[in-house]
C-alpha positions in Angstrom: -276.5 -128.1 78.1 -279.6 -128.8 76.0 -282.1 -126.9 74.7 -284.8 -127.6 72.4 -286.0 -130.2 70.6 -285.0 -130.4 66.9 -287.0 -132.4 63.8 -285.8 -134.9 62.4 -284.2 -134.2 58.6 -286.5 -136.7 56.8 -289.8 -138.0 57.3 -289.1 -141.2 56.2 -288.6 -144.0 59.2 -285.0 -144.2 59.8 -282.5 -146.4 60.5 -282.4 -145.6 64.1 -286.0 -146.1 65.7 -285.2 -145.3 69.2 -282.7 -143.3 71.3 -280.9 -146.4 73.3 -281.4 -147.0 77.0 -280.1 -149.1 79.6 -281.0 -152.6 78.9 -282.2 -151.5 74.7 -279.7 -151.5 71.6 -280.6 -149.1 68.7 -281.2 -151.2 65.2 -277.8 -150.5 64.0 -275.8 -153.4 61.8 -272.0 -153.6 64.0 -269.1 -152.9 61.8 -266.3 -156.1 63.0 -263.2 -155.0 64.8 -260.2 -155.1 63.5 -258.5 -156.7 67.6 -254.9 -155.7 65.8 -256.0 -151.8 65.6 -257.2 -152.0 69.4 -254.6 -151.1 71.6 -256.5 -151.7 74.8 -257.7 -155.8 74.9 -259.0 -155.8 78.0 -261.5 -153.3 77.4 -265.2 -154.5 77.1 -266.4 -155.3 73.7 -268.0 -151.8 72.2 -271.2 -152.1 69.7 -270.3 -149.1 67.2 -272.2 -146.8 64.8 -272.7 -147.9 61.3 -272.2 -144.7 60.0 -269.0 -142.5 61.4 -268.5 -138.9 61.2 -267.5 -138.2 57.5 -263.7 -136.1 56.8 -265.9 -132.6 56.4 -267.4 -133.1 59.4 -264.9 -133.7 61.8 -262.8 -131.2 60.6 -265.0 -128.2 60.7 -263.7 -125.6 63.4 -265.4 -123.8 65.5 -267.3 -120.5 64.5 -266.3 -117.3 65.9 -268.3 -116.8 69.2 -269.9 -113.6 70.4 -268.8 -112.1 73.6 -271.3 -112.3 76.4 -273.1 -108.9 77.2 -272.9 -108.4 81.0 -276.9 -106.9 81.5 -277.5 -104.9 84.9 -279.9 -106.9 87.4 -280.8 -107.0 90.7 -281.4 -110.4 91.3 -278.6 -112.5 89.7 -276.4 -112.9 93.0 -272.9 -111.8 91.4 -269.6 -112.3 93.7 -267.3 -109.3 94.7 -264.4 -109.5 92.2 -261.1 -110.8 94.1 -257.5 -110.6 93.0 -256.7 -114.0 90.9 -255.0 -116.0 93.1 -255.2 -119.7 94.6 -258.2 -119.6 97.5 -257.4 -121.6 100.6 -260.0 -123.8 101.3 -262.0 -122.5 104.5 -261.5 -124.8 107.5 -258.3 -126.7 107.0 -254.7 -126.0 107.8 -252.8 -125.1 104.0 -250.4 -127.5 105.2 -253.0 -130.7 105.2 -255.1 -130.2 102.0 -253.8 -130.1 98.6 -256.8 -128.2 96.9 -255.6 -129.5 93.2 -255.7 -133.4 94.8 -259.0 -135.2 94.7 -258.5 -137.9 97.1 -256.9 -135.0 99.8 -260.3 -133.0 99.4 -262.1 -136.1 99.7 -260.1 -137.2 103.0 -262.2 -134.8 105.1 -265.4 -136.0 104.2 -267.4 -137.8 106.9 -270.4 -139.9 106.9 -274.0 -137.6 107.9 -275.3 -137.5 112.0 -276.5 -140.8 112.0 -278.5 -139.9 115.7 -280.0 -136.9 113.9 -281.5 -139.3 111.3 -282.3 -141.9 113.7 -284.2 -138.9 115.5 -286.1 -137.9 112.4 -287.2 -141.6 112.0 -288.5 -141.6 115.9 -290.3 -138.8 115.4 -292.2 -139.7 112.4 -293.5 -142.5 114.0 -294.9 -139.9 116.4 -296.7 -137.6 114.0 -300.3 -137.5 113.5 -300.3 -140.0 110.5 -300.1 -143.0 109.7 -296.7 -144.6 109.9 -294.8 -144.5 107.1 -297.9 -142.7 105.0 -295.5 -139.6 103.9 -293.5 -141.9 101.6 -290.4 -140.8 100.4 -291.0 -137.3 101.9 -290.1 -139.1 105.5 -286.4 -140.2 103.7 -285.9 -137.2 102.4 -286.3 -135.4 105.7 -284.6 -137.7 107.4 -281.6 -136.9 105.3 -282.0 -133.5 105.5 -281.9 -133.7 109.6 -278.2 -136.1 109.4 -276.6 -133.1 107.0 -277.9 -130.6 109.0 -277.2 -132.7 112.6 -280.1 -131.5 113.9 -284.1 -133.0 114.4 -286.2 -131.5 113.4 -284.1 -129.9 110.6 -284.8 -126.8 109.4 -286.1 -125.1 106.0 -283.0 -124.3 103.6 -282.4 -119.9 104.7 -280.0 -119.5 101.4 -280.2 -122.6 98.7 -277.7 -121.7 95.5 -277.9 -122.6 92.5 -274.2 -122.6 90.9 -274.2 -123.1 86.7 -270.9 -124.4 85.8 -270.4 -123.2 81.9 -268.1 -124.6 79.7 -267.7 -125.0 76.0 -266.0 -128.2 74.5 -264.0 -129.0 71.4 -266.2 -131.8 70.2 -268.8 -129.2 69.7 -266.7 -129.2 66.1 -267.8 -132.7 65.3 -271.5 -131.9 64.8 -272.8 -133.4 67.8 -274.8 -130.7 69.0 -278.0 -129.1 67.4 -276.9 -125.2 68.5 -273.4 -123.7 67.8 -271.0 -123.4 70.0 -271.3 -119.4 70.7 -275.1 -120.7 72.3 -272.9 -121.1 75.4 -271.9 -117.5 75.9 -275.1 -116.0 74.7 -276.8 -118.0 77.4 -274.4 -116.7 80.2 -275.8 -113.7 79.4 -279.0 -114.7 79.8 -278.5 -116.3 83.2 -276.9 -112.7 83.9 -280.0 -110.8 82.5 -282.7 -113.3 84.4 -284.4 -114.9 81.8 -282.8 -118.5 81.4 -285.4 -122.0 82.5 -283.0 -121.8 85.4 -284.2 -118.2 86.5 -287.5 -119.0 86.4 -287.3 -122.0 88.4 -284.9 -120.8 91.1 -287.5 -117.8 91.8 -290.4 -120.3 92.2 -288.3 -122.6 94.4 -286.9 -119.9 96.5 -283.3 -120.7 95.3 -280.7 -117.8 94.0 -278.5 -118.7 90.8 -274.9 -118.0 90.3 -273.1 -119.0 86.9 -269.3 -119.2 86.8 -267.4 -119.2 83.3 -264.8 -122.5 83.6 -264.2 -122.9 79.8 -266.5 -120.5 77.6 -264.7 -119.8 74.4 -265.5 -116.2 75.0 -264.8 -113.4 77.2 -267.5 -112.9 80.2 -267.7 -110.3 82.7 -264.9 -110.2 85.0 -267.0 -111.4 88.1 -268.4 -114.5 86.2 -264.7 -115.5 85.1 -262.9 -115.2 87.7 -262.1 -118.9 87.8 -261.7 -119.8 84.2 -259.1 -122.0 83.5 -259.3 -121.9 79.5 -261.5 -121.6 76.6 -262.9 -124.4 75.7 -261.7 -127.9 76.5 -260.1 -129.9 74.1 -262.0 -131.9 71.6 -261.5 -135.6 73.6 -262.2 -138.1 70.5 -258.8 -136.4 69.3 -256.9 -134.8 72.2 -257.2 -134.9 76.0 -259.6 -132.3 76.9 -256.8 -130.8 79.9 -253.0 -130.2 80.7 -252.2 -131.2 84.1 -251.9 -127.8 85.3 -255.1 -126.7 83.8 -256.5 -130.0 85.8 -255.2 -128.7 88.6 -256.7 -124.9 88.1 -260.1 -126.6 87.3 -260.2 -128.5 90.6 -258.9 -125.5 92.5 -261.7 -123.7 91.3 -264.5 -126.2 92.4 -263.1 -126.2 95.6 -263.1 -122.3 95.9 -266.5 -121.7 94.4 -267.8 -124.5 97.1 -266.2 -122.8 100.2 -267.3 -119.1 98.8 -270.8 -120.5 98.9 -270.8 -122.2 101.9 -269.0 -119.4 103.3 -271.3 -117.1 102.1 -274.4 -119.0 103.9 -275.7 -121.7 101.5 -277.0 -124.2 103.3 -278.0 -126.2 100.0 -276.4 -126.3 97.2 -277.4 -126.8 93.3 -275.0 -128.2 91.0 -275.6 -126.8 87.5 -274.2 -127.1 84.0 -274.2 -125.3 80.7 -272.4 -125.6 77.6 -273.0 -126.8 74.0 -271.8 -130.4 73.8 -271.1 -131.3 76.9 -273.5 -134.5 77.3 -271.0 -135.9 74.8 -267.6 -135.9 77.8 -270.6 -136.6 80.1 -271.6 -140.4 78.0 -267.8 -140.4 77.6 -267.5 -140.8 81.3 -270.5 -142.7 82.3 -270.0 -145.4 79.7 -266.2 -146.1 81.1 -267.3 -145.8 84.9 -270.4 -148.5 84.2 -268.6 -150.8 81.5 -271.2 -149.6 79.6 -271.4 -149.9 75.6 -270.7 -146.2 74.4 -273.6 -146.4 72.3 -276.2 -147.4 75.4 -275.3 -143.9 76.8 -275.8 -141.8 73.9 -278.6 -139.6 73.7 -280.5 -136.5 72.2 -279.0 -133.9 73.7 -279.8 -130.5 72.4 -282.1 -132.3 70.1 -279.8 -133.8 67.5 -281.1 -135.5 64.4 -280.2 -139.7 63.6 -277.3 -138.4 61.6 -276.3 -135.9 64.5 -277.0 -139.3 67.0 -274.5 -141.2 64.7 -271.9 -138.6 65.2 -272.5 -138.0 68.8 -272.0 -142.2 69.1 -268.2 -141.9 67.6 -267.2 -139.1 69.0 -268.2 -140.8 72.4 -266.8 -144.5 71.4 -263.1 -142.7 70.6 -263.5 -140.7 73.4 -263.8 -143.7 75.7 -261.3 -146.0 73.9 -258.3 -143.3 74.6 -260.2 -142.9 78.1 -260.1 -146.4 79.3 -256.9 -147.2 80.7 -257.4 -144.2 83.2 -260.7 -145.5 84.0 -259.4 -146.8 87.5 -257.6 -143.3 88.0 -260.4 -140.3 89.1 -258.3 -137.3 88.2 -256.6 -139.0 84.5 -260.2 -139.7 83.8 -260.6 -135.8 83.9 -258.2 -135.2 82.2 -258.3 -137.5 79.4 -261.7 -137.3 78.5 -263.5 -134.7 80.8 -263.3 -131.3 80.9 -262.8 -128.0 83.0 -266.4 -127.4 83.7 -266.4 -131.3 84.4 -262.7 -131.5 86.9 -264.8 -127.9 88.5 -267.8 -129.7 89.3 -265.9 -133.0 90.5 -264.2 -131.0 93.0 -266.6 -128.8 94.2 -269.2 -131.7 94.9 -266.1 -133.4 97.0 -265.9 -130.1 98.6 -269.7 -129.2 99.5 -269.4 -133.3 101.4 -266.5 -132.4 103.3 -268.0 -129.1 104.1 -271.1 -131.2 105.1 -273.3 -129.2 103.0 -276.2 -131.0 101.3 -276.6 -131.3 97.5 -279.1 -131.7 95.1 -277.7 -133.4 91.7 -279.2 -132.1 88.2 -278.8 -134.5 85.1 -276.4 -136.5 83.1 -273.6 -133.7 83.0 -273.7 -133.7 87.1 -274.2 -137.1 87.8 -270.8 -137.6 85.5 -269.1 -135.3 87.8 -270.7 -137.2 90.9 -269.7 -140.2 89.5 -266.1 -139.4 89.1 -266.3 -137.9 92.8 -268.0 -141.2 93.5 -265.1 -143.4 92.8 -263.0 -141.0 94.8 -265.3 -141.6 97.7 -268.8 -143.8 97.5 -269.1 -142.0 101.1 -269.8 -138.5 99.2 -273.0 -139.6 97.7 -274.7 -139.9 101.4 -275.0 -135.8 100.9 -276.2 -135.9 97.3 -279.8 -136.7 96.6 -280.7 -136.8 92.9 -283.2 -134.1 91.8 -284.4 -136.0 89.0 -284.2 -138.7 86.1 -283.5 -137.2 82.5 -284.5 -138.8 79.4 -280.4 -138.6 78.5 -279.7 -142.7 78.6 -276.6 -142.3 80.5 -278.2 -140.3 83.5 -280.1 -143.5 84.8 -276.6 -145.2 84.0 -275.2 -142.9 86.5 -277.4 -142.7 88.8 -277.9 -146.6 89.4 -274.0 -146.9 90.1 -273.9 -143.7 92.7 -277.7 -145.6 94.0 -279.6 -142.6 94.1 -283.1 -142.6 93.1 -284.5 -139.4 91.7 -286.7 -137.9 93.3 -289.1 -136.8 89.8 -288.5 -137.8 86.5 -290.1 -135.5 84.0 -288.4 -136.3 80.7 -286.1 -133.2 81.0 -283.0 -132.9 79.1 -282.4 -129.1 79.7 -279.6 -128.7 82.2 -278.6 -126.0 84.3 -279.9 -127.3 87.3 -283.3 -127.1 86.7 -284.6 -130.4 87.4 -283.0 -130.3 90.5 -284.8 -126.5 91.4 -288.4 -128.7 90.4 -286.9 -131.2 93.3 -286.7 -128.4 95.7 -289.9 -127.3 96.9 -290.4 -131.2 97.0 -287.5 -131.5 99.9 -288.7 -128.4 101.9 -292.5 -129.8 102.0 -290.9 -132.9 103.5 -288.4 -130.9 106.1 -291.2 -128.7 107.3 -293.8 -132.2 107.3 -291.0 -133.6 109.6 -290.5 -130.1 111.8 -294.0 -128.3 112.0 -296.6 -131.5 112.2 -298.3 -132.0 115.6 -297.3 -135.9 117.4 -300.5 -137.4 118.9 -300.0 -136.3 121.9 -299.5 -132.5 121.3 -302.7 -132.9 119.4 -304.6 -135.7 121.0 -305.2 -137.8 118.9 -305.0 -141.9 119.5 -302.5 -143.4 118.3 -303.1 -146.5 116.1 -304.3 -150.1 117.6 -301.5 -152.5 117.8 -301.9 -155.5 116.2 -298.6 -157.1 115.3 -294.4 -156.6 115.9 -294.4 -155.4 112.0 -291.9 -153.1 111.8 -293.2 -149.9 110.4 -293.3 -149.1 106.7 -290.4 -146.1 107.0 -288.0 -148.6 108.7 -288.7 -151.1 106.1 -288.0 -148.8 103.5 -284.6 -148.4 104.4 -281.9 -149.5 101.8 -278.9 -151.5 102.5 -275.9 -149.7 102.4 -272.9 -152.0 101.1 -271.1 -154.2 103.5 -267.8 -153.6 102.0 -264.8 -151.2 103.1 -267.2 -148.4 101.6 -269.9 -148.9 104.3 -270.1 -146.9 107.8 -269.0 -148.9 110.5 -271.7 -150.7 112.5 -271.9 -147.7 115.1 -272.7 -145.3 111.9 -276.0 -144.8 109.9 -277.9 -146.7 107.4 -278.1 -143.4 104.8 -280.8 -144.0 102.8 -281.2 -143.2 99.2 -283.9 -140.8 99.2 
C-alpha cells in the first residue's frame, strides 16, 4: 500500500537525484563484492546501496497495532461468515485439483473464445466509423467478447473489487513512511466507506470487498475469515511463510476467487493493502526480470533518500536468499513473498480457470501476476492492466507479462484504484462495440475502396509468442489491450 507523499528530510540536493527506472541507475558509488561471501555465483551481478540500513534500524520491532473497529455500513459488500474450513473449488471434482498446488489450479485454464474475438473484430469493421478509429477501445472490447464468449459482449452486471491486506515484517526495517498499525486502521476504513478505493468503486459502478490475509491485528470475523497469520516474515532475514501457511494462503485465493465468481462477478479487481509490501513486490520483480534490485525500488508510501536506501537492501537481501527458487513459482512465495502475495497468486490463477476477466492494479498485483505468469504465460490472456504506476518495478512487470496499461497517471496508491479509473474506460469500449449502429442499420456509405490495406484494428494486433506458450494455430491471436 502507499499513501501519501512525504518531504524529503533536508533541503539540500542529495545524493540520490532520481527514483531509478527501467533503463536509469540512481548516482550511487557501488560498494565491491566480496565473490567469497556470495553463495549463489550464477546470480546476475547486483548494483548495491552505498549506504545500508544501520544496527538500530533493522532491529527495531514492530509497534503495537490497534485493532480494526468493524463500522456499520450498507454498502461495503461483507460475506456471510462460514465455518473455517478448506472450500472446494466450485467446478472441479476434489479428486482432480489440489487447491494448495499452483500448477494443478493452473491446469484448467484455457485460452479466451477466439471466434467471439474474431466476431468483435468483424463487427467493428461494420460500425459507423472509420475502421480502426476507436483505438484501443476496439482491443479492449474485443477481449472482453473472447472472456465472455459472446459478440457483442455485454456491460460487466457485478464488477468486484477484492483488497487483499497484509502486513509484512520488513515494515521493521524502515522502509515504509507510515507504521505498520496504518494497515489495520485502513481496513477499517474500507469497512466504514471512506478509503480512495470507495470512492472510486462508487464512480465506476464496482462494489469492494477487503479480506484480512496477514494483518498483524484482529479484524472483524467476516473480513478474516481467511487469514493465514499476522504478518509475514520479514524476508531480508527469514522466509516470509511455512509451507503449510503457503499452502493456507493459496487455498484462500482460490476460495475468495470461486465465492466471487460464484456470487456473480463477472469482473474482477485485484487489490492490495498493506504497509511495506512494495518492498516483497521489488523483491519479486527484480528476480523474475534479472533485474538489478536497485532498478525496481521505488517511493512507496513516500519514503525519504534515507528511507529509499533502506528500502534498496532490504530488497537486494531479499532477492539474494530468493534466487535459487527463482525458477520454482510456489518457493518463490514462500521465500520472499508473502500471504497476501501466495492469496493473490492463486486467486488470479483461479479467476483464468474460472474464465473470469481481470483488471490488474499496480506493482503489488502485477508481482502476484507475474508469479502466476510463470505458472502459466496463458493466464495473462484474461488480465488486462489497469494502469502504469510511477513504482519502477510495475513497468518491469508489466513488460514481462506484455500487457500495456491502459492509463498511466503516476499513481502509487494501491488498493485497486488505478484499476477502478480503468473501468469505466473498458465499459465505454464494450457498449461502443454492442450498442453502435453498422452502416447498414443506419445507412450510411460505407468508405470508398481504394487499396487491399488491411485495416488499422487488424494491424494493431500483437504477436503472440511462437513458443510452447502460444495457442495452437486453430486458437486466437489475444491481443494486449
Amino acid at each position: 500500500m502507499m499513501l501519501g507523499a512525504q518531504a524529503r528530510s533536508s533541503g539540500q540536493p542529495s545524493p540520490i537525484t532520481s527514483i531509478p527506472g527501467p533503463g536509469k541507475m540512481a548516482t550511487m558509488t557501488e560498494p565491491a563484492l566480496d565473490p567469497a561471501a556470495d553463495s549463489h555465483p550464477d546470480e546476475p551481478d547486483v548494483v548495491e546501496p552505498d549506504v545500508a540500513p544501520n544496527a538500530a534500524e533493522r532491529d527495531v520491532e514492530p509497534g503495537p497495532v490497534e485493532q480494526a473497529v468493524e463500522p456499520a455500513v450498507a454498502e461495503q459488500a461483507v460475506e456471510p461468515a462460514v465455518a473455517e474450513q478448506a472450500v472446494e473449488p466450485a467446478g472441479v471434482d476434489a479428486g482432480d485439483v489440489d487447491p494448495t498446488d499452483l500448477m494443478a489450479i493452473a491446469a484448467d485454464i484455457d485460452w479466451p473464445d477466439h471466434n467471439a474475438e474474431r466476431a468483435a473484430r468483424a463487427r467493428q469493421a461494420s460500425l459507423t466509423k472509420p475502421k480502426g478509429s476507436l483505438g484501443r477501445l476496439e482491443e479492449l472490447a474485443a477481449w472482453v467478447a473472447a472472456a465472455q464468449g459472446k459478440c457483442p459482449p455485454s456491460d460487466f452486471a457485478r464488477a468486484r473489487v477484492i483488497v487483499f491486506a497484509g502486513d509484512h515484517g520488513v515494515a521493521s526495517a524502515g522502509v515504509s513512511a507510515y507504521p505498520p498499525e496504518v494497515t489495520a486502521q485502513m481496513v477499517a476504513n474500507i469497512l466504514a466507506g471512506g478509503a480512495a478505493v470507495n470512492v472510486l468503486a462508487r464512480v465506476a459502478g464496482a462494489s469492494v470487498r477487503v479480506v484480512d490475509i496477514a494483518v498483524d491485528a484482529d479484524t472483524p470475523p467476516e473480513v478474516a475469515r481467511h487469514k493465514v497469520r499476522r504478518s509475514s516474515g520479514r524476508i531480508d532475514r527469514e522466509d516470509a511463510l511455512t509451507a503449510e501457511e503457503l499452502a493456507a494462503a493459496i487455498r484462500a485465493g482460490v476460495a475468495i476467487a470461486d465465492e466471487e465468481i460464484d456470487g456473480g462477478a463477472d469482473l474482477l479487481i485485484a487489490g492490495d493493502l498493506g504497509i511495506g509490501n512494495t518492498t516483497p513486490a521489488a523483491a519479486l520483480i527484480s528476480a523474475l526480470t534479472s533485474t538489478e534490485p536497485i532498478k525496481a525500488v521505488g517511493r512507496g508510501s513516500g519514503i525519504d533518500d534515507d528511507g529509499w536506501m533502506r528500502k534498496a537492501a532490504v530488497v537486494r537481501d531479499a532477492r539474494r536468499r530468493a534466487w535459487p527458487a527463482r525458477n520454482e513459482p510456489a518457493d518463490l512465495l514462500r521465500i520472499a513473498g508473502g500471504a497476501d502475495l501466495a492469496a493473490m497468486t492463486a486467486f488470479l490463477l483461479r479467476a483464468s480457470a474460472r474464465r473470469t476477466p481481470v483488471l490488474l492494479d499496480g506493482a503489488v498485483v502485477a508481482a502476484a501476476a507475474l508469479v502466476a505468469y510463470e505458472v502459466t504465460p496463458k493466464a495473462a490472456s484474461w488480465w488486462r492492466a489497469g494502469h502504469r504506476s510511477a513504482e519502477p518495478a510495475h513497468a518491469l512487470a508489466l513488460r514481462r507479462l506484455d500487457l500495456e496499461p491502459i492509463l498511466e497517471l503516476s499513481m502509487r496508491l494501491g488498493e485497486g484504484t488505478g484499476a477502478l479509473l480503468a473501468l469505466p474506460v473498458v465499459r465505454a469500449a464494450v457498449r461502443a462495440l454492442a450498442e453502435m449502429s453498422t452502416f447498414d442499420e443506419a445507412g450510411v456509405s460505407e468508405a470508398i475502396e481504394t487499396s487491399d490495406a488491411p485495416d488499422a484494428s487488424e494491424a494493431a494486433i500483437i504477436e503472440t509468442p511462437t513458443d510452447d506458450t502460444a495457442p495452437a494455430s486453430d486458437e486466437p491471436d489475444h491481443a494486449r489491450a
